[in-house]
C-alpha positions as CSV (number, residue, x, y, z in Angstrom):
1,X,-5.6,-17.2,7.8
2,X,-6.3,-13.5,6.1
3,X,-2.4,-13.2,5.9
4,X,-1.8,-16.4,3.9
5,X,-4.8,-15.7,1.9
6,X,-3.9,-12.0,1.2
7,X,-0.2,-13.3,0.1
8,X,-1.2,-15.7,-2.5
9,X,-3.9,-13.4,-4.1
10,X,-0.4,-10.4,-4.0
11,X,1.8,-13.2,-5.5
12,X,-1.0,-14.2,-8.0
13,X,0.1,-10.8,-10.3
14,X,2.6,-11.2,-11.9
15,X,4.4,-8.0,-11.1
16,X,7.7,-7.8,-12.8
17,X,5.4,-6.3,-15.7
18,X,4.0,-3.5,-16.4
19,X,0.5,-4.8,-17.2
20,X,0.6,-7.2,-13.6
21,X,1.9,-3.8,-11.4
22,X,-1.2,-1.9,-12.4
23,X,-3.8,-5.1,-12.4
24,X,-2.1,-5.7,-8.4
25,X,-2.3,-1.7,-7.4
26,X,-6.2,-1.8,-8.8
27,X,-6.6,-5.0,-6.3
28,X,-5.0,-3.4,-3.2
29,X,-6.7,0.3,-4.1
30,X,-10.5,-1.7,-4.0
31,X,-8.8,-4.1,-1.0
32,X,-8.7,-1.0,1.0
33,X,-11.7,1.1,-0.3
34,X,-13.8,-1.6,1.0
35,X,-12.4,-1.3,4.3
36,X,-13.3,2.4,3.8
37,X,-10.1,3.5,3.6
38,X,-10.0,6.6,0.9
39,X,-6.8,5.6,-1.5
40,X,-4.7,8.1,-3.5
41,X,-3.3,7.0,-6.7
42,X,0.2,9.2,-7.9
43,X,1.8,8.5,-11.7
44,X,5.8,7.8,-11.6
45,X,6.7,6.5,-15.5
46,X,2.9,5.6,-16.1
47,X,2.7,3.4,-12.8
48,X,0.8,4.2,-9.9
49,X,2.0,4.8,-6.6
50,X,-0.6,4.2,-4.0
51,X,-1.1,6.2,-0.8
52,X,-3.2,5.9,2.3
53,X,-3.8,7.1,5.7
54,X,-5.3,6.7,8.7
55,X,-5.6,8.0,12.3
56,X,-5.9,11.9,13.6
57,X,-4.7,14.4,11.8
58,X,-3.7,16.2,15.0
59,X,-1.4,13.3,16.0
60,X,2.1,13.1,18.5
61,X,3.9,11.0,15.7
62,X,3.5,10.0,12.3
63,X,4.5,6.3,11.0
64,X,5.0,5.5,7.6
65,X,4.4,1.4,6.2
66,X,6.1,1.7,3.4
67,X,6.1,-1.7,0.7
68,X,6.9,-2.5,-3.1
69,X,4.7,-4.2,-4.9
70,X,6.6,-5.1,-7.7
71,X,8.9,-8.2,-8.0
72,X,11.9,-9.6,-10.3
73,X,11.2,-11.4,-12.8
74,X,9.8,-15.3,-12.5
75,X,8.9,-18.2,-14.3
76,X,5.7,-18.4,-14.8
77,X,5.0,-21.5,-12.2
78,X,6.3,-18.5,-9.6
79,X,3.5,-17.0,-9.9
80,X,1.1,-20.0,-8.5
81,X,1.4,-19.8,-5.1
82,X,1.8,-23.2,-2.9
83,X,2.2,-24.1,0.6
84,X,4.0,-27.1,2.0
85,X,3.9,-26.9,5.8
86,X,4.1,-23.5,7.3
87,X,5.9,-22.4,4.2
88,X,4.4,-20.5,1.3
89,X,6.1,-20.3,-1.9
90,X,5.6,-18.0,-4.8
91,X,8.0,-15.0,-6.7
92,X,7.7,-12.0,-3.9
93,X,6.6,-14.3,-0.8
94,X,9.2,-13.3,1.1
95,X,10.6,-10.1,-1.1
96,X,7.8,-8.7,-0.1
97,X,4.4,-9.7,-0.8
98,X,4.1,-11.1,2.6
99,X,5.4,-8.7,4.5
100,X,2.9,-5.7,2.1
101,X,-0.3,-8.9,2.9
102,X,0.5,-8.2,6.9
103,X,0.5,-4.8,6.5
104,X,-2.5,-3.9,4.9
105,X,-3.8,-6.5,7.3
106,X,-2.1,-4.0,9.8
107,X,-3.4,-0.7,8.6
108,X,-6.7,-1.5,8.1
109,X,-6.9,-2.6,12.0
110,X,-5.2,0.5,13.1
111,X,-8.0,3.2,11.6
112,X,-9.1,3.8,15.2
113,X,-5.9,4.5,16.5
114,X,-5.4,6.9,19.0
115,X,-3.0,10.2,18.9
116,X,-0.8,8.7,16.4
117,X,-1.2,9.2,12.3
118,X,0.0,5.9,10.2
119,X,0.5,6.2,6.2
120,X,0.9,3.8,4.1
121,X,3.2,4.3,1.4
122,X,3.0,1.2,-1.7
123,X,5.5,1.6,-4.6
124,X,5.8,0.1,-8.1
125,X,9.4,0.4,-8.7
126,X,11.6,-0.6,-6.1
127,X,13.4,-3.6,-8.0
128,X,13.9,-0.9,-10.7
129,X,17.0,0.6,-12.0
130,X,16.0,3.7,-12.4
131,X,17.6,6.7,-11.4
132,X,16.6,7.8,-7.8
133,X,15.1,10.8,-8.6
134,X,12.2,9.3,-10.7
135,X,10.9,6.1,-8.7
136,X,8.2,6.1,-6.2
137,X,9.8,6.6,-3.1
138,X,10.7,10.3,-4.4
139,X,7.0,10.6,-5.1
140,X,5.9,9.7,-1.9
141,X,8.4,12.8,-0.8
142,X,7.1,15.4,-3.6
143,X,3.7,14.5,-2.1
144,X,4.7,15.4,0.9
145,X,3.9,12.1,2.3
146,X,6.5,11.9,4.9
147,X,6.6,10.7,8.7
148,X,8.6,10.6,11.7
149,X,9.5,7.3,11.3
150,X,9.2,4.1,8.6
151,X,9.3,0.8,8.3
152,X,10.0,-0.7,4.7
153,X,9.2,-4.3,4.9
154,X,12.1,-5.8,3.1
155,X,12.8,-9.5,4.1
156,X,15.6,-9.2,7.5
157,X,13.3,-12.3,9.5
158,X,12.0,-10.2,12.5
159,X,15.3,-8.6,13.1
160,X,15.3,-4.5,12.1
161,X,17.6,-3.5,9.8
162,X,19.6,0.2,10.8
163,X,22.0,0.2,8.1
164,X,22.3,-1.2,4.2
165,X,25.1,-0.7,2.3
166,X,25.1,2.1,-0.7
167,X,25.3,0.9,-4.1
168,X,28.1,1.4,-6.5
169,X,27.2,0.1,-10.0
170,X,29.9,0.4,-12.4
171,X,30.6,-0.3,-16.1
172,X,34.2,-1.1,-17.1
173,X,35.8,-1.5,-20.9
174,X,38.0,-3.8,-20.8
175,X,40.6,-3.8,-24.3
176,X,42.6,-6.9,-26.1
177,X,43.8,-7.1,-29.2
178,X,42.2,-8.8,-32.4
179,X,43.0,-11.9,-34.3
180,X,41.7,-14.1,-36.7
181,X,40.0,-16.9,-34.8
182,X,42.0,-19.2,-36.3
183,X,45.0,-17.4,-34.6
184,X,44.1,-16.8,-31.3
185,X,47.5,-16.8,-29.9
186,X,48.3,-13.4,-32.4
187,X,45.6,-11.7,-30.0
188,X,44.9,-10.7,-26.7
189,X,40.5,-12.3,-25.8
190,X,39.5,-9.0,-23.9
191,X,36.4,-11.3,-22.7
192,X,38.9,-13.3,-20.9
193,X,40.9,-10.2,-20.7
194,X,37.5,-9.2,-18.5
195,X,36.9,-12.0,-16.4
196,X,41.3,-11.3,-14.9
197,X,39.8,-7.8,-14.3
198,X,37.0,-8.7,-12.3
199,X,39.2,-10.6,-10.3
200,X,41.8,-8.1,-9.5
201,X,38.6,-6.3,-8.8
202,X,38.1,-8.4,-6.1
203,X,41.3,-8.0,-4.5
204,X,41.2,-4.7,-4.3
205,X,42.0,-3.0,-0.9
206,X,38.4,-2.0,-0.3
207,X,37.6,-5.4,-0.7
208,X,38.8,-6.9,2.3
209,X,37.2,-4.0,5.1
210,X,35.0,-4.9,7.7
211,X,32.6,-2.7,10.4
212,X,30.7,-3.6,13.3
213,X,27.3,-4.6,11.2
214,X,29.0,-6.1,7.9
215,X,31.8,-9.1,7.6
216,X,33.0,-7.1,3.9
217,X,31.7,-5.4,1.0
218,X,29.8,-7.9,-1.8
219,X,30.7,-7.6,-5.0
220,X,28.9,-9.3,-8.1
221,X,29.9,-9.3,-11.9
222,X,26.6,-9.2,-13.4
223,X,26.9,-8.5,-17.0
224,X,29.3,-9.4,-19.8
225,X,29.4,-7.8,-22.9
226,X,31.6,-8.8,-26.0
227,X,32.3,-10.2,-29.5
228,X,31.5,-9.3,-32.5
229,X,32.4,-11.8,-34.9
230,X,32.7,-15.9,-33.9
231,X,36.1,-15.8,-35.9
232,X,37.4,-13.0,-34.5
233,X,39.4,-12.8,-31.0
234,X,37.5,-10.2,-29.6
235,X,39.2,-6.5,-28.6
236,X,36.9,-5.0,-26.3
237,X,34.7,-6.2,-23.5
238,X,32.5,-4.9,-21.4
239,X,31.5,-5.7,-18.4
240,X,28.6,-4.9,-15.6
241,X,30.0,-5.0,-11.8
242,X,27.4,-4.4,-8.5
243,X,29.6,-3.5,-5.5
244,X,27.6,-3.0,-2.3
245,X,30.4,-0.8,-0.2
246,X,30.1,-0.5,3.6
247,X,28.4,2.7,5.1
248,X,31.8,3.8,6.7
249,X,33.3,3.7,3.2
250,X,34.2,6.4,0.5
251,X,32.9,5.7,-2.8
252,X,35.3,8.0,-4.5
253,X,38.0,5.8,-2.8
254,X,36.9,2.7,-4.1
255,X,36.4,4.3,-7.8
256,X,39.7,5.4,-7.5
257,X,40.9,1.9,-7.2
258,X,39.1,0.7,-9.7
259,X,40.5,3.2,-12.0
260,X,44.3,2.1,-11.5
261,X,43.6,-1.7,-13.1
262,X,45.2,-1.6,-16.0
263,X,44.2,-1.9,-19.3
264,X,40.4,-0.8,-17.9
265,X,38.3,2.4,-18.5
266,X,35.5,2.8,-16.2
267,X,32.8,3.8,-18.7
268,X,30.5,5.1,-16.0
269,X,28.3,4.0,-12.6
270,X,25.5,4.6,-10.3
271,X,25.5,5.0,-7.0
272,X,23.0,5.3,-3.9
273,X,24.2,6.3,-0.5
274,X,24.1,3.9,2.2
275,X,21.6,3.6,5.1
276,X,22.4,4.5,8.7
277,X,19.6,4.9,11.5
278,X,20.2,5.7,15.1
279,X,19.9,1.9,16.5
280,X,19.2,3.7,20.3
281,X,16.3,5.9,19.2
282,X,13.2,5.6,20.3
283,X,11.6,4.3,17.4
284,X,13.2,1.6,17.1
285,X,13.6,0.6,20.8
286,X,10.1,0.6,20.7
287,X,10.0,-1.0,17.8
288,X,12.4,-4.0,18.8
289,X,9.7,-4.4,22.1
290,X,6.7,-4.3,20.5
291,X,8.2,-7.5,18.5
292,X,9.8,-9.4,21.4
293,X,6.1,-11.2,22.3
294,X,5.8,-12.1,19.2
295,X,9.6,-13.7,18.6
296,X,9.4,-15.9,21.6
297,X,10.6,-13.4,23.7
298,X,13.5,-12.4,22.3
299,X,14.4,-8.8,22.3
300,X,14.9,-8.6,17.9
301,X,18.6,-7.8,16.9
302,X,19.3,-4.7,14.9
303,X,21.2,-5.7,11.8
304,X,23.0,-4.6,8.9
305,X,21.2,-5.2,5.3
306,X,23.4,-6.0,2.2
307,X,21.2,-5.2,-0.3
308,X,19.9,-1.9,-0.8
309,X,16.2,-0.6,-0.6
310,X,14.0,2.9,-0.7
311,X,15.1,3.2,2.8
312,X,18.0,5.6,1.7
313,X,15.7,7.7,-0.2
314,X,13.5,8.1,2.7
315,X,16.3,8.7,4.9
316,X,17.6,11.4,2.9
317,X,13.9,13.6,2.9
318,X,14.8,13.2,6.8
319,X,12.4,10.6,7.3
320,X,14.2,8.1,9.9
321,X,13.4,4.6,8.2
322,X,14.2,0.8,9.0
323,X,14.0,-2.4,7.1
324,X,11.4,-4.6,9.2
325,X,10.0,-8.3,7.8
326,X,8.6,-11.5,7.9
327,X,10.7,-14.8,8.0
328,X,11.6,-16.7,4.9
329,X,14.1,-17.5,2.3
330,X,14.9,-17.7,-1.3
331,X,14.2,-14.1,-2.2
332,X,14.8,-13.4,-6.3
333,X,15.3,-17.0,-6.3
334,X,13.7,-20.2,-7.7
335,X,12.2,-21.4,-4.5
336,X,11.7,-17.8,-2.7
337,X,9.0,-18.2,0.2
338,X,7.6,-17.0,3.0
339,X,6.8,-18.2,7.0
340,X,2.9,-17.8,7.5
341,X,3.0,-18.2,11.0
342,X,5.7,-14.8,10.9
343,X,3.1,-13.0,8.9
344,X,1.2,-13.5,11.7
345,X,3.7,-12.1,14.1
346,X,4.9,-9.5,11.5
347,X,1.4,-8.2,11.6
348,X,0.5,-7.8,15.3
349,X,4.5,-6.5,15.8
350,X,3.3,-3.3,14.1
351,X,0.0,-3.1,15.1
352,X,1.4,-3.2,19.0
353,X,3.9,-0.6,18.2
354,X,1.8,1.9,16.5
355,X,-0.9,1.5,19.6
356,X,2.0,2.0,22.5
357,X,4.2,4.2,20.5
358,X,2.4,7.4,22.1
359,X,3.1,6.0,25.4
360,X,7.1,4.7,25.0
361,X,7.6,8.4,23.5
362,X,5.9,9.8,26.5
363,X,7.9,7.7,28.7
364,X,11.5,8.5,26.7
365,X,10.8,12.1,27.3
366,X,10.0,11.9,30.6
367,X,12.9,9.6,31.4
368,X,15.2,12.4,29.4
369,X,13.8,15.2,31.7
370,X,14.8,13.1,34.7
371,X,18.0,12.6,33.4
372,X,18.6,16.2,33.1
373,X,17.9,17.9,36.6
């Protein structure tokens, strides 16, 4: 199949580097040159971000496929894909080589499409932590290479995600006292110190809400920092905390929370805003049809995403966006892979929607104007 073929050669780069990210781009920029698609290559921290188009210029709507081709880091047996039944393995299989595989597969079979303009959008930084403001999604927007509607295919298996939860990264100090390490009891261990903190953390109020997409917030202690001497109770800790809030939240709520545990200074954070699309527009009505066929027949489920994605940056240029992917499992861990026969489905799902979208529009317009007299 071109979609299982097309993933391994992605996954083959290893593209948590610097080196793999431009070797991939240079693969996908003569993939689609030799389909005759002219490519445009833009610079964001000496990467490239790649850009495409096809379809009339004079068009009723414009789609954007947006994808990342970069990954987190792997070992280096990761980066070998390998099947074992319908399931193919590899780092980014599911997070989202496969789902980038399906759509180039997508937009290259869409150049002859009629009355409606598709982009495609490929990033090199989406697994970054770099400030919002210099990745590639805001490229994409200073280029002016913007839509009426996106899809980003991060992994959500065929369901289409209308809302992610915003980001609020935070770095606490947490303080002790120091001892000899002969002495401990004379001291107060701020790394242990720490580890109470992150659990009152968790306790806090905002920790417990709910909404109508999302059981709670998810909150994950990913970094400590501390000690300076192995015979020395350490003083000072510090620790790394990733809260992913709910939409209906107030981050300067939850940071004022935060800021009442005791014996804790909250050194500093990043944020991004969450993600909330209209689930009854007609995007992504049209969008949940055109997949049905392919997901025996069910009408796909719009969801809530945990993690976050450049969906909020494209939202916030006014491009309506949803997450949109293949099936699979494992993503940013050890065995992370990808259904072939949903690359399959992932592909015609947005080839169908791009070729009726003219016509459901048509149709929602007309059924609005009914509506009205």
């Amino acid at each position: 199949m071109e979609e299982r073929a097309l993933t391994e050669e992605l996954i083959r780069y290893n593209t948590s580097r610097e080196e793999g990210i431009k070797l991939c781009t240079g693969f996908v920029k003569g993939w689609l040159e030799a389909r005759d698609i002219q490519t445009r290559l833009v610079g964001v921290r000496d990467l490239p971000v790649t850009m495409a188009e096809v379809g009339p210029a004079d068009s009723d709507a414009t789609v954007l496929l947006h994808g990342h081709i970069d990954v987190v880091p792997g070992h280096p047996e990761q980066f070998e894909p390998r099947m074992e039944g319908e399931r193919l393995y590899g780092r980014g299989a599911y997070d989202m080589k496969g789902a980038l595989a399906a759509m180039l597969l997508a937009f290259a079979e869409l150049r002859s499409v009629d009355r409606v303009r598709v982009r495609l959008g490929i990033v090199p930084d989406e697994e970054s932590e770099e400030d919002e403001e210099d990745r590639g999604a805001a490229r994409l927007i200073a280029s002016g290479f913007l839509a009426d509607f996106a899809i980003t295919g991060e992994p959500t298996d065929m369901d289409i995600g209308v809302a992610a939860k915003g980001v609020l990264a935070m770095r606490l100090a947490v303080s002790g006292r120091a001892a000899h390490g002969a002495t401990p009891w004379l001291g107060h261990n701020a790394i242990l110190r720490a580890y109470e903190v992150f659990r009152q953390l968790e306790a806090l109020p905002f920790a417990s809400e709910s909404s109508a997409l999302f059981d709670r917030p998810s909150i994950n202690l990913g970094r400590i920092l501390g000690g300076d001497a192995l015979n020395k109770v350490p003083d000072t800790c510090v620790i790394d905390v990733d809260v992913r809030y709910l939409p209906e939240q107030d981050p300067d709520a939850i940071l004022a929370q935060v800021r009442g545990l005791p014996d804790t200074e909250l050194v500093s954070t990043f944020s991004r805003a969450p993600v909330v699309v209209d689930p009854d527009s007609p995007f992504v009505r049209a969008l949940r049809a055109a997949a049905a066929p392919h997901s025996d027949g069910q009408v796909r489920d719009v969801v809530g995403r945990d993690g976050a994605s450049d969906a909020g940056t494209l939202l916030r240029a006014g491009v309506a966006t949803v997450e949109f992917g293949p099936h699979g499992g494992g993503h940013h861990g050890p065995e992370e892979w990808v259904s072939i026969p949903s690359l399959v489905s992932y592909r015609q799902s947005i080839v169908d929607f791009v070729k009726g979208l003219r016509g459901k529009l048509r149709a929602e317009a007309a059924g609005a104007e009914e509506a009205a007299r």
